[in-house]
Backbone as ProteinMPNN parsed JSONL, in Angstrom:
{"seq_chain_A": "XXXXXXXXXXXXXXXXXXXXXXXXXXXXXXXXXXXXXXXXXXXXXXXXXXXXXXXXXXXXXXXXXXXXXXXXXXXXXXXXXXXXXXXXXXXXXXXXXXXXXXXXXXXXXXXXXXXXXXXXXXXXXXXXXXXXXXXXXXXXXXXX", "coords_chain_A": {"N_chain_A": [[-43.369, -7.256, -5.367], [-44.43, -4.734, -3.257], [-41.602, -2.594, -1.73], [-40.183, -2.416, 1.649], [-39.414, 0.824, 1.992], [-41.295, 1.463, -0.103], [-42.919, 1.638, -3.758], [-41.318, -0.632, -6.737], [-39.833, 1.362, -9.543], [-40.375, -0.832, -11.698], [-41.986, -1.913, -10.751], [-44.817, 0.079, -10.069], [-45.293, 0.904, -12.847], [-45.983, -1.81, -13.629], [-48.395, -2.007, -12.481], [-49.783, -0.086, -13.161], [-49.246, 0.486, -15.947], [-48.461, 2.503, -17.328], [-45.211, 2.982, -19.029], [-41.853, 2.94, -17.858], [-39.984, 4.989, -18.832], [-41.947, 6.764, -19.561], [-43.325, 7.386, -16.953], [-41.071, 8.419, -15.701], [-40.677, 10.72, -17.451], [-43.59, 11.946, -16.65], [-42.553, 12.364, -14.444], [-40.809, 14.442, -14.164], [-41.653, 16.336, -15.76], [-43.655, 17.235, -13.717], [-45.948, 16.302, -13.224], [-46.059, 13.982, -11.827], [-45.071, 14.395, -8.167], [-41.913, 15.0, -7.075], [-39.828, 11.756, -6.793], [-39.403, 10.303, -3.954], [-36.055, 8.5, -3.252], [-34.416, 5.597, -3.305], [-31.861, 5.56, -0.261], [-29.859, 3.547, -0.973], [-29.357, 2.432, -3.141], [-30.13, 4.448, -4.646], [-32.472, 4.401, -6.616], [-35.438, 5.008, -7.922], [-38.242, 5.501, -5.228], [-41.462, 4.634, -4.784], [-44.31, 5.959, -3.188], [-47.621, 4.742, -1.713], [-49.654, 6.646, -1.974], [-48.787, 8.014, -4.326], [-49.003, 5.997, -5.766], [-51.385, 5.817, -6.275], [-52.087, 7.66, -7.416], [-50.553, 7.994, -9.972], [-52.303, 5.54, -11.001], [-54.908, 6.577, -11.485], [-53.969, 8.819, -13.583], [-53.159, 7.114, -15.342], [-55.44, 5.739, -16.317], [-56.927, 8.21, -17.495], [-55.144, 8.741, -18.91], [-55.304, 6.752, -20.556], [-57.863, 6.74, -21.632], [-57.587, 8.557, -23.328], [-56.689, 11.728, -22.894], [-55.08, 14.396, -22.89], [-51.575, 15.565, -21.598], [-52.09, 18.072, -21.06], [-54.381, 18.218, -19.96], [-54.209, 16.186, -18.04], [-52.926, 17.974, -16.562], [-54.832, 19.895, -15.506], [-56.723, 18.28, -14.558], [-55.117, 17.091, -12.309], [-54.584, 19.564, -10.541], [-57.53, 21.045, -10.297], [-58.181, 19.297, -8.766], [-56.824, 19.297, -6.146], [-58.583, 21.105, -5.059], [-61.133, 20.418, -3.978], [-64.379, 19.343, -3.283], [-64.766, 22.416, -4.122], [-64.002, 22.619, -6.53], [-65.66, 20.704, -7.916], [-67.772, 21.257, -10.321], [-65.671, 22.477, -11.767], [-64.525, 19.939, -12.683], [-66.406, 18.288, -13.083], [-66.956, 19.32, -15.786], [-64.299, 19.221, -17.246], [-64.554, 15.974, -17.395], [-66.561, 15.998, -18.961], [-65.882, 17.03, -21.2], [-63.543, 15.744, -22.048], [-64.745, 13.44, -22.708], [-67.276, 13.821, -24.898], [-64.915, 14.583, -26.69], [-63.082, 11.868, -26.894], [-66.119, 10.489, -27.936], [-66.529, 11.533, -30.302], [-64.008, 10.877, -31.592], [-64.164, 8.004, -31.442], [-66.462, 8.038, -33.014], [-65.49, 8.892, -35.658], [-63.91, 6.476, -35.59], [-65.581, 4.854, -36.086], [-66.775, 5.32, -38.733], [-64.259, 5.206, -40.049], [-63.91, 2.201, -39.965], [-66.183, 0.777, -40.933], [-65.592, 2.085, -44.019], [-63.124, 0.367, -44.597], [-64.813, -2.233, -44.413], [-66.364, -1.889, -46.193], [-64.554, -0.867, -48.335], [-63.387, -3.845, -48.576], [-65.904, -5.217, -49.466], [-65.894, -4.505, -51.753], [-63.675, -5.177, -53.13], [-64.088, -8.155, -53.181], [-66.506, -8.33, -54.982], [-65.349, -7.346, -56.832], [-63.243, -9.549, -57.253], [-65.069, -11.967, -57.403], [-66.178, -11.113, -59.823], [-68.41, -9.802, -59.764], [-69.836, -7.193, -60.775], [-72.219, -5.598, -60.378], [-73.064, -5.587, -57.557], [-70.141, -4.477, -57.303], [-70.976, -1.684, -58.103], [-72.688, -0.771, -56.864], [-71.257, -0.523, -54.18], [-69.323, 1.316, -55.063], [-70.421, 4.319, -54.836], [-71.029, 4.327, -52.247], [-68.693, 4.217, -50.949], [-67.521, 6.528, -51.758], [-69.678, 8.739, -50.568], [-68.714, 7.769, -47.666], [-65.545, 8.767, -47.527], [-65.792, 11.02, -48.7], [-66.828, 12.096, -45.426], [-65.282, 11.41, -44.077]], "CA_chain_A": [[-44.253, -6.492, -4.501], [-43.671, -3.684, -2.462], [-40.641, -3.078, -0.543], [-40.455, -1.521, 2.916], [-39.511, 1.464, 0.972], [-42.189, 1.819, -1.536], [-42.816, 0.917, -5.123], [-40.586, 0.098, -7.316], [-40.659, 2.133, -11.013], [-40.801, -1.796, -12.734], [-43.592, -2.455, -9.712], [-45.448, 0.738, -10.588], [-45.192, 0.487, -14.512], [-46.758, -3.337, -14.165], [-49.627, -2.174, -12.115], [-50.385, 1.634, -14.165], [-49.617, 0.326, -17.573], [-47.289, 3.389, -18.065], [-44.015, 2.828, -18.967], [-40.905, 3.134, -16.897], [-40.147, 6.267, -19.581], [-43.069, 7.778, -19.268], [-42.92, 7.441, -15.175], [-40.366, 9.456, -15.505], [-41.137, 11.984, -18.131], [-44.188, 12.737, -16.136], [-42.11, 12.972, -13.142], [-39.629, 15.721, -14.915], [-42.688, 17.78, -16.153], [-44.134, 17.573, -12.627], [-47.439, 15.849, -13.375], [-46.404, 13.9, -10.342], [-43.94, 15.3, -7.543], [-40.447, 14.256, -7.199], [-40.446, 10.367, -6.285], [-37.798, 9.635, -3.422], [-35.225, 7.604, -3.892], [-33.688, 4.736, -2.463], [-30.376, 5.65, -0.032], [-28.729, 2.468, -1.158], [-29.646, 2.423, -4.607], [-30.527, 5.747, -5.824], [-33.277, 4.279, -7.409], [-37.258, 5.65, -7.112], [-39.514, 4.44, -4.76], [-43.199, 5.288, -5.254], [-45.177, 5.624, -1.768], [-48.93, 4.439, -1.752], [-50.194, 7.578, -2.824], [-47.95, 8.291, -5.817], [-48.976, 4.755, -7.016], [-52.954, 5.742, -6.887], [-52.291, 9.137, -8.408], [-50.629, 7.163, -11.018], [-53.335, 4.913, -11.5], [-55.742, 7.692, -11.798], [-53.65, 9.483, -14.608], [-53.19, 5.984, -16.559], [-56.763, 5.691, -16.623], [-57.374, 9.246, -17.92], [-54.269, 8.956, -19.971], [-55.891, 5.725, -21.621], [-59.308, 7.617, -22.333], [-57.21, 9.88, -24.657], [-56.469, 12.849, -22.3], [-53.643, 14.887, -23.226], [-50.969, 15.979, -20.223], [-52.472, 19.573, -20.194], [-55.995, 17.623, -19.137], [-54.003, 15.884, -16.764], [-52.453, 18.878, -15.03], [-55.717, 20.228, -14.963], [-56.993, 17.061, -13.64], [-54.349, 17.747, -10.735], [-54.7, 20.713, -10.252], [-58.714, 20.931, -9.535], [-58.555, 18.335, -7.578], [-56.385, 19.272, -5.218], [-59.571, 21.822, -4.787], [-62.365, 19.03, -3.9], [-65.632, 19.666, -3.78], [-65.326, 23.521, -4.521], [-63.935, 22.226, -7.689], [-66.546, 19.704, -8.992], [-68.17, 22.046, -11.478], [-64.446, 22.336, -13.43], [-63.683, 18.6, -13.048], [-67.484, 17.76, -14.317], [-66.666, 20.168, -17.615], [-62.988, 18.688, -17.617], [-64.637, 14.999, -17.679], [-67.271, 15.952, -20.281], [-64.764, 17.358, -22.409], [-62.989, 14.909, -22.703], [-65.735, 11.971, -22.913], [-67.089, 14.581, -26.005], [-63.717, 14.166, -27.684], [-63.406, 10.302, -27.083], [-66.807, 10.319, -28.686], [-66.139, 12.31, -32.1], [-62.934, 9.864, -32.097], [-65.417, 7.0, -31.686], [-67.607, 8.428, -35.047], [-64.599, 8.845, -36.565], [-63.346, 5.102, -35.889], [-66.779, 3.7, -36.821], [-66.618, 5.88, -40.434], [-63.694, 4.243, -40.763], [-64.506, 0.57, -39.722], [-67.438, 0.875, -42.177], [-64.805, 2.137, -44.905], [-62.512, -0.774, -45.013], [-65.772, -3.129, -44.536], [-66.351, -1.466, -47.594], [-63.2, -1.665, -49.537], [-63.439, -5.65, -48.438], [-66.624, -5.726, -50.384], [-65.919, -4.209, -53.155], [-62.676, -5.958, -53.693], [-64.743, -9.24, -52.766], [-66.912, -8.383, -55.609], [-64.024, -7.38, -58.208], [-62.771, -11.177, -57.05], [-66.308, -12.597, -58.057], [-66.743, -10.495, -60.993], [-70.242, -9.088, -59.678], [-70.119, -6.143, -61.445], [-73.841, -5.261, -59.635], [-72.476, -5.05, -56.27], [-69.581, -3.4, -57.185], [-71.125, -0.609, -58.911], [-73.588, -0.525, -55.712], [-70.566, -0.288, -53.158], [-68.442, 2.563, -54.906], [-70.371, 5.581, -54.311], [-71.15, 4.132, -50.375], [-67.613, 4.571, -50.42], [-67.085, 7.95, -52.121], [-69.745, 9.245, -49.966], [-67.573, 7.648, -46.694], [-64.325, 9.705, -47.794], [-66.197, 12.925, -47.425], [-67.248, 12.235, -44.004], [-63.505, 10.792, -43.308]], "C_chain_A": [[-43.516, -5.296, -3.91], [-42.464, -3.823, -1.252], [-40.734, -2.175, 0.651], [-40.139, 0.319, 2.859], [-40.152, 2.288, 0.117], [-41.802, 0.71, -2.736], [-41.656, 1.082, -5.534], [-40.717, 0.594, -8.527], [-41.081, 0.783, -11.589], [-42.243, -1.595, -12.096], [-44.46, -1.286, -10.42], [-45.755, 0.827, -12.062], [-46.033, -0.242, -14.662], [-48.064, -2.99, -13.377], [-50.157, -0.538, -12.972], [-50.274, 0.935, -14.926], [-48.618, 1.113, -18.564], [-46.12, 2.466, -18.171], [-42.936, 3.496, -18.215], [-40.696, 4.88, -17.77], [-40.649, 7.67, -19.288], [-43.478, 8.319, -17.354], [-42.189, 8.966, -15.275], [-40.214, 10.667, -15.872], [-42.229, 12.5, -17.309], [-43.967, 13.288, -14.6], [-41.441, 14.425, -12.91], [-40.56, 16.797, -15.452], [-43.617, 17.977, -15.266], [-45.67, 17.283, -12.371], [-47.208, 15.113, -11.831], [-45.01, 14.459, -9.618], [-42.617, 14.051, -8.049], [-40.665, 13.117, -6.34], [-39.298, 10.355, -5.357], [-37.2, 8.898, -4.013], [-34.504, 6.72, -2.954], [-32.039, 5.516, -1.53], [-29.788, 4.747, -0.263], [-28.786, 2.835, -2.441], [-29.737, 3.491, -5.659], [-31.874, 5.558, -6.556], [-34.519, 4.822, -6.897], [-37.645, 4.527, -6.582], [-40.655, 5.578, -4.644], [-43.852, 5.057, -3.783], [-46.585, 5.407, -2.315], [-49.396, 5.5, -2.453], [-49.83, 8.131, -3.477], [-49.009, 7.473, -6.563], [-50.953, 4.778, -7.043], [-53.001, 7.009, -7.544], [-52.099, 8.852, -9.85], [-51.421, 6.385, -11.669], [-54.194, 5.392, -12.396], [-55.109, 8.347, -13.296], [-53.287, 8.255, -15.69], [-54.475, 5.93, -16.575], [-57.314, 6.632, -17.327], [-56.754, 9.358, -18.959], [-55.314, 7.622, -21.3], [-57.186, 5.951, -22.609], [-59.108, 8.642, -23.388], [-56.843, 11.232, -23.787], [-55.108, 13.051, -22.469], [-52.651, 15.105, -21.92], [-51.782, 17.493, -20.077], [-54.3, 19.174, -19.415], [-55.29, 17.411, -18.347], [-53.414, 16.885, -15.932], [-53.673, 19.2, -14.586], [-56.942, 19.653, -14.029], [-56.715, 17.47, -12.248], [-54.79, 18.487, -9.993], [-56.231, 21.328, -9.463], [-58.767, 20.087, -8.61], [-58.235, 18.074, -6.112], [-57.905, 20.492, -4.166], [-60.768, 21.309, -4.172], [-63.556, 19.646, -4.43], [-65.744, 21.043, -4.766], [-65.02, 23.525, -6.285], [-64.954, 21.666, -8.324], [-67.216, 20.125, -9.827], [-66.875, 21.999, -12.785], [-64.695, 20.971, -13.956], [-64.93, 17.666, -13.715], [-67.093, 18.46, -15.895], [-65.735, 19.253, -18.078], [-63.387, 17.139, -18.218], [-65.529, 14.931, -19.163], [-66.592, 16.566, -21.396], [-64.521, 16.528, -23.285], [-63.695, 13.406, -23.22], [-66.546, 12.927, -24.635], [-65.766, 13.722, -27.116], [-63.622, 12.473, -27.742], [-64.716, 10.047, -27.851], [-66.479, 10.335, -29.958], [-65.089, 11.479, -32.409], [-63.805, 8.28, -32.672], [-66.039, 6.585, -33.027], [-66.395, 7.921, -35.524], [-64.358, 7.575, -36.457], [-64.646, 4.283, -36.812], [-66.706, 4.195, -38.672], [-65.575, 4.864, -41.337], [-63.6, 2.58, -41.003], [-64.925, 0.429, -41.153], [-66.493, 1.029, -43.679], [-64.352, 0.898, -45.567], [-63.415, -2.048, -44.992], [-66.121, -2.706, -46.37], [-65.497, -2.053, -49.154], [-63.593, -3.229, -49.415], [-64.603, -5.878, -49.325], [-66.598, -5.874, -51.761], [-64.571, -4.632, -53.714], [-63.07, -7.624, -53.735], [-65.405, -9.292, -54.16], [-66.108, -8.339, -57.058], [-63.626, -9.129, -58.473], [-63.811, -11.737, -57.646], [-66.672, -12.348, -59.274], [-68.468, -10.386, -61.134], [-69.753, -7.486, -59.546], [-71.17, -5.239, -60.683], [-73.425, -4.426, -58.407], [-71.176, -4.227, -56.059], [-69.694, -2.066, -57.478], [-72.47, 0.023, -57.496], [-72.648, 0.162, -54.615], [-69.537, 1.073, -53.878], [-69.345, 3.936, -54.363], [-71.027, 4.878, -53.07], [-69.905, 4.493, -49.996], [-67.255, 5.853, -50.823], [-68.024, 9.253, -50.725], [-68.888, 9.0, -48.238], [-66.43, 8.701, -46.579], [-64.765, 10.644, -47.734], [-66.661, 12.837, -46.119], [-65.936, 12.305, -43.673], [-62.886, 12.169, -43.342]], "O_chain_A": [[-42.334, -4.983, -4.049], [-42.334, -4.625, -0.327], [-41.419, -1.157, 0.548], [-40.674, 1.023, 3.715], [-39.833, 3.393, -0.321], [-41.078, -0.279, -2.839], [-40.901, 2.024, -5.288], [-41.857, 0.378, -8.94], [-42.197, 0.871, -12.099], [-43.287, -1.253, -12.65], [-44.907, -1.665, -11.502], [-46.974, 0.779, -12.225], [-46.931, -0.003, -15.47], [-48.97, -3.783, -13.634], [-51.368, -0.405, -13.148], [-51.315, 0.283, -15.001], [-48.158, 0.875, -19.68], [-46.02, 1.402, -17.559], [-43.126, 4.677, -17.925], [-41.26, 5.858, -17.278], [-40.272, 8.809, -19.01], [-43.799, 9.401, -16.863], [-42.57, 10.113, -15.04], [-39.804, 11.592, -15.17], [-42.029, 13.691, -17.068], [-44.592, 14.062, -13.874], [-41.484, 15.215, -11.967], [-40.233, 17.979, -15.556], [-44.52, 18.752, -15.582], [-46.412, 17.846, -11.565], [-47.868, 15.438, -10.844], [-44.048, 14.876, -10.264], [-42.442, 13.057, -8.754], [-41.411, 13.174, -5.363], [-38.18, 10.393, -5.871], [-37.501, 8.505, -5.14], [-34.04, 7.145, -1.895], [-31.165, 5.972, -2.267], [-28.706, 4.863, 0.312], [-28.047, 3.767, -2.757], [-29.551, 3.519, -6.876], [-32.378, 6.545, -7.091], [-34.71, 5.076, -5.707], [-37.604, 3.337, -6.896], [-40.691, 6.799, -4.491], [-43.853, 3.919, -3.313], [-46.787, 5.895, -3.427], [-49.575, 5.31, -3.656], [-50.451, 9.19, -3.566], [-49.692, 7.836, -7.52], [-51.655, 3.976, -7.659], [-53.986, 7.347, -8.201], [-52.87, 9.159, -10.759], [-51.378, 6.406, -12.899], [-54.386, 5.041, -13.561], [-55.934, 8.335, -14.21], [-53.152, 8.561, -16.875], [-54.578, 6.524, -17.648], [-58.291, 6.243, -17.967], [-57.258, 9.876, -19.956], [-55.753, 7.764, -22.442], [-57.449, 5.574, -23.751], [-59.898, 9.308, -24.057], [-56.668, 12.052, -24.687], [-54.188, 12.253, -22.292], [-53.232, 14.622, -20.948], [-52.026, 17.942, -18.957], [-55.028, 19.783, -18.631], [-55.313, 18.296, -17.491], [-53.367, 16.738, -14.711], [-53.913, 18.946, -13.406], [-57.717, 20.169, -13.224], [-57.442, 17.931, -11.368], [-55.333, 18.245, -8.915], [-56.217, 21.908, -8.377], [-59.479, 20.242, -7.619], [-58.728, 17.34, -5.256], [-58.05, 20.552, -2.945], [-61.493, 22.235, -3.81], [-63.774, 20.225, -5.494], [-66.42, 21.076, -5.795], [-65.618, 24.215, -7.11], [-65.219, 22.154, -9.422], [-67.533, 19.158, -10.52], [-66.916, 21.711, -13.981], [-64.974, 20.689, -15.121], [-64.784, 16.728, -14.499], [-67.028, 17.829, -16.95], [-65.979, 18.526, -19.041], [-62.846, 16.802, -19.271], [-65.343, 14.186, -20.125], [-67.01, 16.426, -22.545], [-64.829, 16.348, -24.464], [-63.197, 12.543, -23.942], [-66.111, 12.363, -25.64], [-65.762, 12.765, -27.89], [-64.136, 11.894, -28.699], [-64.481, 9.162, -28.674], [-66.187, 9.358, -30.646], [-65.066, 11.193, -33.606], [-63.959, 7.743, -33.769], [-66.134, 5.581, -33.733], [-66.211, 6.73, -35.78], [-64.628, 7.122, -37.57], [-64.642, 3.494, -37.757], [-66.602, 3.406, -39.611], [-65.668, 4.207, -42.374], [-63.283, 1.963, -42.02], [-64.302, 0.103, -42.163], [-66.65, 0.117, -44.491], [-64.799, 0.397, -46.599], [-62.899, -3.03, -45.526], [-66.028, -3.365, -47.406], [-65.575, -2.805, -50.126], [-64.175, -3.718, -50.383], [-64.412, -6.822, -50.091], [-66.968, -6.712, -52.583], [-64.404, -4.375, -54.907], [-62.291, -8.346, -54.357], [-65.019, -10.275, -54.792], [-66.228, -9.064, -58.046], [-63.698, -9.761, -59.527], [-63.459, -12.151, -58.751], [-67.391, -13.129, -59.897], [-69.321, -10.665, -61.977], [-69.423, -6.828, -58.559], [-70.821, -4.09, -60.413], [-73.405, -3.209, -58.219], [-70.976, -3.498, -55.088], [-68.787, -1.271, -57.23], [-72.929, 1.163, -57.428], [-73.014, 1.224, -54.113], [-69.014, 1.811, -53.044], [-68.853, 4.567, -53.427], [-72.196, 5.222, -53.245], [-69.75, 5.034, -48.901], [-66.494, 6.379, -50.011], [-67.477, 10.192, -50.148], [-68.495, 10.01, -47.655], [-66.39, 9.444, -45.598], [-64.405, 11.416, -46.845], [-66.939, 13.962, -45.703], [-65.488, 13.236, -43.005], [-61.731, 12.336, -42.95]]}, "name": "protein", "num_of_chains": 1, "seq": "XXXXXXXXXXXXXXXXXXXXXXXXXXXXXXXXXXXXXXXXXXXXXXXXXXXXXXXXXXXXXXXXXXXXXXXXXXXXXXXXXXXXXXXXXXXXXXXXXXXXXXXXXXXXXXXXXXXXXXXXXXXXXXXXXXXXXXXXXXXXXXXX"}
């Protein structure tokens, strides 16, 4: 748990999701500020509102958002309300892109459901159904 202190990077890590690494890489490219540091230890401690800013950018990070979303994340937000026009665009952006990834996963789902049949049918020697399932799959590969 927390120490009188703050977080520590394991503590923060196990409740974000990030990695200790990545903590730190996005500390060094200034996504979040500079974290104190222990005077005994040297080591970071994370105050309360590091460790929900963090939250916030593992959650956005997990949705697929690149770091230049998340500065811009930041960055409006430090703006509030007069912002909420960017940070609606910024969210539909990126919910957009998570979509089209989406298609794309289902295309491929469907693909290898595919292949599985038509190697299913090779195994059976039904000829029928395999001659049914190749072009479902030729047209697939041009979508892919």
């Amino acid at each position: 748990m927390a120490t009188t202190t703050g977080f520590t990077i394991q503590e923060v890590s196990r409740r974000s999701g990030l990695s200790e690494p990545t903590l730190r890489y996005y500390e060094q490219i200034g996504l979040i500020g500079p974290v104190p540091r222990d005077p005994g230890s040297g080591h970071r401690r994370y105050d309360a509102a590091a460790v929900d800013t963090i939250s916030s950018l593992a959650c956005l990070r997990s949705a697929g958002m690149r770091v230049d979303g998340l500065r811009r994340y930041l960055d409006v937000l430090t703006r509030g309300n007069d912002a909420a026009a960017e940070q609606r665009e910024l969210f539909t952006e990126q919910a957009d892109r998570l979509s089209a990834q989406l298609d794309l996963m289902r295309l491929r789902l469907d693909y290898l459901r595919l292949k599985a049949q038509l190697w299913d049918a090779r195994e059976r020697g039904d000829a029928e159904t395999e001659q049914d399932v190749i072009p479902r799959l030729v047209g697939l590969i041009d979508r892919i």
